[in-house]
C-alpha positions in Angstrom: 99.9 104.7 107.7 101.2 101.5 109.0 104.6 100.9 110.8 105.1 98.1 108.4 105.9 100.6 105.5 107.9 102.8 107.6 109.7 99.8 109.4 110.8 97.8 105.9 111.6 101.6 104.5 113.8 102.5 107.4 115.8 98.9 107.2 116.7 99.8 103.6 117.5 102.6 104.1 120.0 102.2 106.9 121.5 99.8 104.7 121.6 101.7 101.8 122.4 104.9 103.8 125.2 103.2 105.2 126.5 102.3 102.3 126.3 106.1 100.8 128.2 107.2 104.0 131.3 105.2 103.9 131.6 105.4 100.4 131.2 109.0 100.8 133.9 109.4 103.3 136.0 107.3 101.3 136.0 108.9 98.3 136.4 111.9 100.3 139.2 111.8 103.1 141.1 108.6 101.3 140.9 109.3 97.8 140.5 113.2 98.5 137.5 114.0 96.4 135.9 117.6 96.7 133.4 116.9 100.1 129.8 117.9 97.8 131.4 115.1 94.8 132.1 112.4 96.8 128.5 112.8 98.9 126.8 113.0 95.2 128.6 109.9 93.9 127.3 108.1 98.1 123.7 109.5 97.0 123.4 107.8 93.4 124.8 104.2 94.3 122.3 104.3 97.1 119.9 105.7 95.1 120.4 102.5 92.5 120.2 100.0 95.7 116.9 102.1 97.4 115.0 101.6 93.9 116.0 98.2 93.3 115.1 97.6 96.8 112.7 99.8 97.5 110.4 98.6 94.8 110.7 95.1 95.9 109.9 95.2 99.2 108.2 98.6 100.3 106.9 100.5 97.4 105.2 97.5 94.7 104.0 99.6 91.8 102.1 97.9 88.7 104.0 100.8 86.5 107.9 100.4 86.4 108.0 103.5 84.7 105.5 106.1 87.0 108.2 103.8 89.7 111.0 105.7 88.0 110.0 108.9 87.2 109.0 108.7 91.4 112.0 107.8 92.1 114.1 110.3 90.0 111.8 113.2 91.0 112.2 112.6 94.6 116.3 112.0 94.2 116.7 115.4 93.0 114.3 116.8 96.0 116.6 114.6 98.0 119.7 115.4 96.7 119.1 119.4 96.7 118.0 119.1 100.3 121.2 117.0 101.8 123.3 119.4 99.5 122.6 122.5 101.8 122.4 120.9 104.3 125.9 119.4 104.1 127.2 122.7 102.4 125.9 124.2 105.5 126.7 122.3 108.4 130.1 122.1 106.9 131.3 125.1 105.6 129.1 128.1 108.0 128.6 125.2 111.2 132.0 124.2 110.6 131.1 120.8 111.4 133.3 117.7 110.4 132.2 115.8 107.0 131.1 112.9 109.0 128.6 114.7 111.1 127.4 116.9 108.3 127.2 114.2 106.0 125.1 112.4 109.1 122.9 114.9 109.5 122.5 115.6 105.1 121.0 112.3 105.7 118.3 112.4 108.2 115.9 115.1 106.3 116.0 113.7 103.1 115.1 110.5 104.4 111.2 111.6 105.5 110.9 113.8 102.8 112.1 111.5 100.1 109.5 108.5 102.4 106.3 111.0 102.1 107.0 111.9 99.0 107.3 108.4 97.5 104.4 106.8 99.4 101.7 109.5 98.0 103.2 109.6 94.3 103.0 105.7 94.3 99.7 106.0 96.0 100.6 103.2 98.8 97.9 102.6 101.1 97.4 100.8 104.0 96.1 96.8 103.6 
């Protein structure tokens, strides 16, 4: 595995990740949404922006489709993962949203990686 994968993967995400959180908190301490909503509503806008960007510059499949079903597979491993984890941290850790919507992040993000790169079948050039 090269850094270059990893490297142009963990750019996007930050961005889109970024993106997720403050929406996330948004939604959630300004327009009061239930914590586990407004993190689900963060997770599929960046999950729209991580395959639109993802399959442009990291993960260039020849099947759009295979690309999809990837993708949608390893959002729900994603999603069910950072959902404990924030349901967790937050409710038995008694951690504020911000930090367990932080750390709801940081698994997913390698799992989600792996999972994508051996579905897709990415190899080093």
């Amino acid at each position: 595995m090269t850094f270059k994968f990893i490297g142009k993967y963990t750019i996007i995400s930050f961005i889109v990740g970024s993106i997720d959180f403050f929406l996330a908190y948004f939604l959630y301490q300004v327009l009061g949404l239930h914590y586990m909503l407004a993190s689900n509503i963060g997770i599929a806008v960046g999950f729209l922006l991580q395959f639109m960007a993802g399959m442009k510059y990291v993960f260039k499949s020849n099947s759009y489709t295979k690309s999809f079903v990837v993708y949608i597979v390893s959002l729900f491993l994603g999603v069910a993962v950072s959902n404990l984890i924030l349901w967790f941290s937050f409710n038995f850790m008694k951690m504020s949203f911000l930090i367990s919507k932080f750390l709801s992040m940081v698994l997913p993000f390698f799992i989600v990686y792996f999972m994508r790169r051996v579905m897709l079948e990415v190899h080093d050039s």
